[in-house]
C-alpha positions in Angstrom: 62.3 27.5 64.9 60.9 29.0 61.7 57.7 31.0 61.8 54.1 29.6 62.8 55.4 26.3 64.3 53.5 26.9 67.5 56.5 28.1 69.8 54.3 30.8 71.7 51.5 28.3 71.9 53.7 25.7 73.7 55.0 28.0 75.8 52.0 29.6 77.3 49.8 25.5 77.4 52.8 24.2 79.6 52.0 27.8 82.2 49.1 27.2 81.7 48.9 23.5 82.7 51.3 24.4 85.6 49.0 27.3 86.3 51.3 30.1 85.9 51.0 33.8 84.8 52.7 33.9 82.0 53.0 36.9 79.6 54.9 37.5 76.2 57.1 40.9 75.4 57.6 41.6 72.0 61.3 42.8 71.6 62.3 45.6 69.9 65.5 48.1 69.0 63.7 50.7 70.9 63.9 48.6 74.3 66.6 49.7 76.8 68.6 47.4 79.4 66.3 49.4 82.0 63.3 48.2 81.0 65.0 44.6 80.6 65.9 45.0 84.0 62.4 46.0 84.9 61.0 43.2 84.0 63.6 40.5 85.1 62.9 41.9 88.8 59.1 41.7 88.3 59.5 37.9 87.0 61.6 37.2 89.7 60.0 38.7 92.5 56.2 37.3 91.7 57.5 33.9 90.0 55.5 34.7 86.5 57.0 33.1 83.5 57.7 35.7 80.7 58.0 34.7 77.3 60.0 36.8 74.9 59.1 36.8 71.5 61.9 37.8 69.0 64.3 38.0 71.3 67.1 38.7 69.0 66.1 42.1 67.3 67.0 43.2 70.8 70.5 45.6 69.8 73.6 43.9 70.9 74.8 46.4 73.4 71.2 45.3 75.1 71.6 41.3 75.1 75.3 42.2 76.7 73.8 43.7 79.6 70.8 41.4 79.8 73.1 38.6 80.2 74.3 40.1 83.3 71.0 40.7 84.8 69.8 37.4 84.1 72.9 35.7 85.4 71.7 37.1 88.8 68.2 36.1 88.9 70.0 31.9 87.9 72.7 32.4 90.5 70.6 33.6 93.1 68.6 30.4 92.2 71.1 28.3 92.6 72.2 29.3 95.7 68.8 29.3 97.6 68.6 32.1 98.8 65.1 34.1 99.6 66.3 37.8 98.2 68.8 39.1 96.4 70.3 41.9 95.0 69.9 43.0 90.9 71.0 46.0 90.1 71.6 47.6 93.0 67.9 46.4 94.3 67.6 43.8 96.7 64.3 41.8 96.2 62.7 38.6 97.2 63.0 35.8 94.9 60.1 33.1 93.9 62.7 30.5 92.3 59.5 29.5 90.2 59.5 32.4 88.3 61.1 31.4 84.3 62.0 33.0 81.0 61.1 32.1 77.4 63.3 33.2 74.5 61.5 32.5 71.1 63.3 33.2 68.3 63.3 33.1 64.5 66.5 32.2 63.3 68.0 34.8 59.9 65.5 37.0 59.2 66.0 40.5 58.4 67.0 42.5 61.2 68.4 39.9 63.7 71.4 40.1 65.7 73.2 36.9 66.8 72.6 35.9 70.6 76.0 36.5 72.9 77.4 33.3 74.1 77.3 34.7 77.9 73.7 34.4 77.1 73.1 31.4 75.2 74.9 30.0 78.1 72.2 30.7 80.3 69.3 28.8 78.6 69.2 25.5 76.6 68.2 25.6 73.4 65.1 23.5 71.7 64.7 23.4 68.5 61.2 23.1 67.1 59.8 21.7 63.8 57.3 21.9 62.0 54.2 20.2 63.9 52.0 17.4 62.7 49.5 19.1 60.5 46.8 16.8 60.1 46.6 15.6 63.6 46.3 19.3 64.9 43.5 19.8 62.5 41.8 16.4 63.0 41.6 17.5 67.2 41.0 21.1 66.3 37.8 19.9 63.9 37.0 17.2 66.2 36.7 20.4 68.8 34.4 22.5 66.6 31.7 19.6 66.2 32.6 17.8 63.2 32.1 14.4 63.3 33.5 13.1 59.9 37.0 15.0 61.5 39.7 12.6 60.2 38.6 12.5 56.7 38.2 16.0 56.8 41.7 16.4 58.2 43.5 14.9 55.9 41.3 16.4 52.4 42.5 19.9 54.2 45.8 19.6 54.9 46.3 17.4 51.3 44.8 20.6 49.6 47.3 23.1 51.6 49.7 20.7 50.4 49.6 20.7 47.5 48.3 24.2 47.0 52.0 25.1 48.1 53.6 22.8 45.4 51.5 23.4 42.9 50.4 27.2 43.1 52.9 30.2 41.6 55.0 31.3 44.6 53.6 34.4 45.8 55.2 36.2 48.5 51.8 36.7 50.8 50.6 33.0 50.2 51.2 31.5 53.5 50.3 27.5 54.0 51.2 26.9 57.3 49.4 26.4 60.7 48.0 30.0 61.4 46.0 30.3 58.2 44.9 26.6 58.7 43.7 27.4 62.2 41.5 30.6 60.9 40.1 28.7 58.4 38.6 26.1 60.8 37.6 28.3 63.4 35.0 29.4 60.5 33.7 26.2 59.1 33.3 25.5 63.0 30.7 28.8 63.2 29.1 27.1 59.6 28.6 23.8 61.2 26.8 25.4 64.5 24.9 27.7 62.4 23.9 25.3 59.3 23.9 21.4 61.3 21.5 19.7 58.7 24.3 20.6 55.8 26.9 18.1 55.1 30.3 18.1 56.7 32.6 17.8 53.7 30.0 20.8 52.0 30.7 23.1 54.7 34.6 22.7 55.0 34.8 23.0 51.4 32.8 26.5 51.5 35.0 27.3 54.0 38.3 26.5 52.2 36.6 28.5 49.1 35.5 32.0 50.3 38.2 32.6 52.5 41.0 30.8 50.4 39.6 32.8 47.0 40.1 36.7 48.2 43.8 36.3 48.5 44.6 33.8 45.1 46.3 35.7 42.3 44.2 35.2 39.2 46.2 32.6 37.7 46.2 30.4 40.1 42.5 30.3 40.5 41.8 27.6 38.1 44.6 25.7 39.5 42.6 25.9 42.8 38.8 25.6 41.8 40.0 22.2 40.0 42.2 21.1 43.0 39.0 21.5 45.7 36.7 19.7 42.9 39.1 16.6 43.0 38.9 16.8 47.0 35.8 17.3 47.1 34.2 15.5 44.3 30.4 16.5 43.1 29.9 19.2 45.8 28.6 22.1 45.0 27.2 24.7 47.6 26.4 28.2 47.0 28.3 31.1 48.8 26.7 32.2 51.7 25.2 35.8 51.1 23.9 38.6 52.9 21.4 40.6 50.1 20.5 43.3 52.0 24.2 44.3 52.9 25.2 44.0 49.3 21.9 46.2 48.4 23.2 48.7 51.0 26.9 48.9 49.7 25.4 48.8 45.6 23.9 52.2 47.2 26.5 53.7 48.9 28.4 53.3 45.9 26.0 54.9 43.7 25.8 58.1 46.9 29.7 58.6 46.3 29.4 58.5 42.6 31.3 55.0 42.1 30.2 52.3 40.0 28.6 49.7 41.6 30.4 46.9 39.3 29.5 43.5 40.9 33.4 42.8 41.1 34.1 45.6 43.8 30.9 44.3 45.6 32.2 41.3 45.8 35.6 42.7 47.4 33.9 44.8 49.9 31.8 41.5 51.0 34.8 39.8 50.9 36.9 42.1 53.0 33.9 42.4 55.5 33.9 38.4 55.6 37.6 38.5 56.6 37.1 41.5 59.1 34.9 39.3 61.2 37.6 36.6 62.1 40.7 38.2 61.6 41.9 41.2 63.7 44.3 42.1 61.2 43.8 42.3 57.7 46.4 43.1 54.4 44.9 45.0 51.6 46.7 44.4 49.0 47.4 45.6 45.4 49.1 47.7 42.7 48.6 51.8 43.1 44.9 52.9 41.8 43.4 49.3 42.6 40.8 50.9 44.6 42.4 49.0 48.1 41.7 52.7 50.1 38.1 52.7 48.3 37.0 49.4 49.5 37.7 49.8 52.7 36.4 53.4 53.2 33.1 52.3 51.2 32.6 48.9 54.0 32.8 51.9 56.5 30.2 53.8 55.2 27.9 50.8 54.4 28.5 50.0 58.4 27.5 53.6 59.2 24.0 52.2 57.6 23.9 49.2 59.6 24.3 51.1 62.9 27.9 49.9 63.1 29.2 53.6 63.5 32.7 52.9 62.2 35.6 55.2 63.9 38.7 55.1 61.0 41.7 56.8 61.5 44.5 56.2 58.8 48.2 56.4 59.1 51.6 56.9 57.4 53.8 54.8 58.7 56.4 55.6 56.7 56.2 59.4 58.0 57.6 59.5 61.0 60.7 56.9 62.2 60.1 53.6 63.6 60.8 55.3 67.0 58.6 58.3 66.8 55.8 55.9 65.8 56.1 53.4 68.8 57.1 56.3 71.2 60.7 55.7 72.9 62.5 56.7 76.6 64.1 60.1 76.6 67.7 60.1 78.3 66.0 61.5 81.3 64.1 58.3 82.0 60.6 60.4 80.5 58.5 58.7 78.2 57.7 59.8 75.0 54.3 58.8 73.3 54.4 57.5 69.4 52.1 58.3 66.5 50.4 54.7 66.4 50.5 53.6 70.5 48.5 57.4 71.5 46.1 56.6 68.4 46.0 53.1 69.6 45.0 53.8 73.4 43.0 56.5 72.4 41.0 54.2 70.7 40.9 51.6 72.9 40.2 53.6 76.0 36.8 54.7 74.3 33.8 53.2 76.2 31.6 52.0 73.2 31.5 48.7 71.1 31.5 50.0 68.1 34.0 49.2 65.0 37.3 50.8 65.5 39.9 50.5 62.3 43.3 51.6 62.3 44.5 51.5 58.5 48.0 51.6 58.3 48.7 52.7 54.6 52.4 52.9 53.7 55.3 50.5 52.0 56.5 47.8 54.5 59.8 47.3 55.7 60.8 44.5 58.7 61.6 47.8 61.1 58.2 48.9 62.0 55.7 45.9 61.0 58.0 43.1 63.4 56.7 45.5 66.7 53.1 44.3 65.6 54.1 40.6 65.8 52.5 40.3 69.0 49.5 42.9 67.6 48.6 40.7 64.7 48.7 37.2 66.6 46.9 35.7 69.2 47.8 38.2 71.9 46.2 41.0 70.6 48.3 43.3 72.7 51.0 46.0 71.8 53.9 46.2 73.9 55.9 49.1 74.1 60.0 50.3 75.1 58.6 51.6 78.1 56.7 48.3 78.7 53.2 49.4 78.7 51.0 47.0 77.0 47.8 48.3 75.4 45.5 46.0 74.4 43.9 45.5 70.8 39.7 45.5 72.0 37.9 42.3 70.4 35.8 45.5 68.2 39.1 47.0 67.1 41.2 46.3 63.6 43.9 46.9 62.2 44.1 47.0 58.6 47.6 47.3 56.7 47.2 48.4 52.8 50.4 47.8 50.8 51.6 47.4 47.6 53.5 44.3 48.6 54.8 42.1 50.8 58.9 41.9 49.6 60.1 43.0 52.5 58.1 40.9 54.9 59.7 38.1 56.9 57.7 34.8 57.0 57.0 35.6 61.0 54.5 38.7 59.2 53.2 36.6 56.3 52.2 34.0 58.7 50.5 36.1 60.8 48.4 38.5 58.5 
C-alpha cells in the first residue's frame, strides 16, 4: 500500500500481541543474497518475525536467489521437520519464525517482485486507515477529554488543507504528520491543564503547521483554523530568554538579529524537540546553513554542547556512503554509518546533529527510511544496525523535495 498507511505499525502490534521479536530491515541495492541468507537462517533458527521494509529496491538478481532460500525455510515447514538444511547449513527450525514484505508499489527505483516469490507470500493490500478514529483514540490517549470533537475539527482541517492549499511537493497530510502533531498538544495539555482543550489543539495545529506553509498559502490557513476554531485566540508559547540568547549570538557573529530569522531559529528548535529528523528547506542564500549553525551556538550557551558534523552526500556514491561487502566477504565502512556510530558510541547526552547538505535523489535518502521513522535505527548491507540515540538528529537541508517519493515526504 501507498506510503504512511500504517503497514510497519501493523506488522510489529500483531508480534507484539503474539509476543514475538520482531525486527524490520531496510532493503537496499547494496544488500547481497549473503546477507539475505543470513538473516533467513537467523529468523528461522530463533522463530523471530522479520519485517522487510521496501522490499522491492532489492536488485533482481537478489530477489531470484532470495526466492530460493525462502522456498527452503516454507518447505521445511511444511514437512515438519526439526532442522534442515539452507545453503549448505543444516540448522534447527522454530516453524514460528515469519517474514513481512512491505512494499510501496511504483516509486522510483523499484523493481517488480519475481513470481517464484510472490508465490511464496499472499499479498494484502492496505488502504488508507480511518483518520479520525485513530486520532479520536490517540487524543483520547494523551488526556483529552473533549477527543471526538477534537478529532474530527483536525482531521476536517488536514482535509481540507489538502484540497484547498497549492500543491507543494513537501506538504504531506497524511497519518505521520497527524501523529507528531498530537503527540505535542498531548505535552501542552499535561503541562498547561487549566487551558482549554480546543485552545491547545489549535496552538498545536498553528506553530508546528506554520514553519513549513509556503507564504501564499498562509492566509488560506490562518482563515481555515479560525472557522474551526471560532473566537480562539491563544498566544504562541515563548521562551524570552532563549530568543535573548540567540538575538546575541547573532549580534557575536555579526548577523542581523531581524525578528524573522529569530523566529526560524525558534522554530526549527521547536521542531528539533519532537522530530528526529528535520528538512531545512529553501532556495540557495536563504540562510538554511545559518539557522541551524546559529541554534547550535545558542545551545553552546545553554549548556547543551552541540557536536555537528556536516556532510555531502552527493560526494561520494550511494555505496561508499553506506559502506558495502568487498568480493572477499570484508566489510567496508561508509562516510555516513562510521560518522553515524562514531557518534552514537559517545558516552554523553549531549545534542548530536548530523546535517546532511546536498540535492536529493531516491538512491541514497530511501536507506534512511527506517532512520527517519519510528525505528530510529540504520541498517546496513552487512546487516549491522546502528541505532539513532534519542539526543541524536539528523537534519537534511535541500533545495527541494522533486525527487522524493511520498515514502520520504511522509516521513520528514
Amino acid at each position: 500500500g501507498p506510503a504512511g498507511t500504517g503497514k510497519k505499525e501493523t506488522t510489529k502490534d500483531l508480534a507484539n500481541a503474539l509476543a514475538k521479536a520482531c525486527y524490520v530491515f531496510n532493503c537496499s541495492s547494496e544488500m547481497n543474497y549473503e546477507s539475505m541468507g543470513n538473516i533467513y537462517k537467523g529468523l528461522a533458527s530463533s522463530g523471530c518475525w522479520g519485517c522487510f521494509d521496501e522490499f522491492n529496491r532489492l536488485l533482481p538478481e537478489v530477489l531470484s536467489v532470495c526466492s530460493v532460500q525462502f522456498k527452503a525455510v516454507t518447505d521445511a515447514i511444511k514437512q515438519n521437520v526439526e532442522r534442515f538444511i539452507i545453503e549448505g547449513d543444516e540448522i534447527s527450525l522454530d516453524p514460528t519464525c515469519g517474514v513481512f514484505i512491505t512494499m510501496n508499489p511504483g516509486y522510483l527505483g523499484r523493481a517488480e517482485l519475481p513470481e517464484g516469490l510472490k508465490a511464496l507470500f499472499r499479498p494484502i493490500t492496505v488502504v488508507v486507515p480511518d483518520l479520525e478514529l485513530i486520532c479520536e483514540n490517540m487524543l483520547m490517549a494523551e488526556g483529552f477529554i473533549e477527543a471526538k470533537i477534537l478529532a474530527k475539527k483536525f482531521v476536517t482541517l488536514y482535509m481540507l488543507c489538502r484540497d484547498l492549499l497549492s500543491k507543494q511537493l513537501h506538504y504531506d497530510w497524511g497519518l505521520r504528520a497527524i501523529k507528531s502533531v498530537l503527540v505535542v498538544a498531548g505535552g501542552f495539555k499535561r503541562s498547561e491543564p487549566e487551558i482549554a482543550e480546543q485552545a491547545l489543539l489549535m496552538r498545536a495545529l498553528r506553530d508546528f503547521n506554520i514553519p513549513k506553509i509556503a507564504f501564499q498559502d498562509l492566509y488560506v490557513f490562518h482563515g481555515l483554523l479560525g472557522d474551526l476554531f471560532p473566537g480562539i485566540n491563544i498566544k504562541p508559547k515563548k521562551d524570552l530568554d532563549f530568543e535573548k540568547i540567540i538575538t546575541d549570538v547573532c549580534i557575536e557573529n555579526k548577523l542581523d538579529p531581524d525578528p524573522e530569522f529569530v523566529l526560524k531559529v525558534v522554530q526549527l528548535s521547536e521542531l528539533l524537540a519532537i522530530r528526529h529528523c528535520v528538512f531545512v528547506m529553501g532556495p540557495p542564500g536563504a540562510g538554511k546553513s545559518t539557522t541551524w549553525k546559529i541554534l547550535a551556538k545558542a545551545q553552546d550557551k545553554t549548556n547543551k554542547k552541540t557536536t555537528l558534523i556536516d556532510i555531502d552526500p552527493k560526494v561520494v556514491s550511494t555505496k561508499d556512503f553506506y559502506g558495502y561487502n568487498l568480493p572477499s566477504k570484508e566489510w567496508k565502512d561508509g562516510l555516513f554509518s562510521k560518522m553515524l556510530r562514531s557518534l552514537a558510541e559517545q558516552p554523553d547526552t549531549n545534542p548530536k546533529w548530523i546535517c546532511l547538505d546536498g540535492d536529493l535523489d531516491a538512491n541514497w535518502i530511501e536507506s534512511m527510511n527506517s532512520v527517519m521513522d519510528d525505528n530510529k535505527i540504520l541498517t546496513l548491507a552487512n546487516n549491522e544496525r546502528i541505532p539513532l540515540k534519542p539526543h541524536m538528529r539528523a537534519l537534511f537541508e535541500i533545495r527541494d523535495l522533486r525527487f522524493a517519493t511520498p515514502a520520504t515526504v511522509s516521513r520528514a
